[in-house]
N, C-alpha and C positions, 0 to 999 in steps of 0.2 A: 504494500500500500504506500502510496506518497501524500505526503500534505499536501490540501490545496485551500482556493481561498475561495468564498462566495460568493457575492455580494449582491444585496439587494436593496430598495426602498422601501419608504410607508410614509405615511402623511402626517405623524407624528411622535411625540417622543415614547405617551404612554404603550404606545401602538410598537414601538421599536423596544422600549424593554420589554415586554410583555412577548413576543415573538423571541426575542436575544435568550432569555431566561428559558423560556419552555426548552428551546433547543441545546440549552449547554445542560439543563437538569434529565434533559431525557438522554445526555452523551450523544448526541448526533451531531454537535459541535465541540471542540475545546474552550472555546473562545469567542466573545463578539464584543467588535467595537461599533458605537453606535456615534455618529459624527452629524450636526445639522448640515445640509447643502441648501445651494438655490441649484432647480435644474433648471433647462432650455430645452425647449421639446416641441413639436410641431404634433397639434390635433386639429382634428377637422381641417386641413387644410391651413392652418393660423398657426403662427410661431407665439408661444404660451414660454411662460417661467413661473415659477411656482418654487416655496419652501420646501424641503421633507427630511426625513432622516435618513440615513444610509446607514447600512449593518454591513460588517464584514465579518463574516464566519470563516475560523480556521479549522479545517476538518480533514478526514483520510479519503480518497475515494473509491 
């Protein structure tokens, strides 16, 4: 197996521990860092930004 990293979002903080914690108490991760961003992203056709948090999960796979 090799570490790897994962990384994903969520639209806020409660929402990003809450996901961090499940996954490092069930051992499906080692580790999560939880960082605020702004993203830039294109929906509907419209270039949007927006807050969220980011997780980065260190895991085996």
């Amino acid at each position: 197996m090799s570490a790897i990293a994962v990384v994903t979002t969520v639209a806020n903080r409660k929402d990003a521990r809450s996901l961090a914690r499940a996954l490092v108490e069930a051992k499906l991760a080692a580790c999560a860092q939880i960082s605020r961003i702004e993203s830039v992203y294109t929906w509907k056709g419209t270039v949007e930004s927006g807050k969220e948090y980011r997780i980065l999960l260190k895991t085996l796979d």
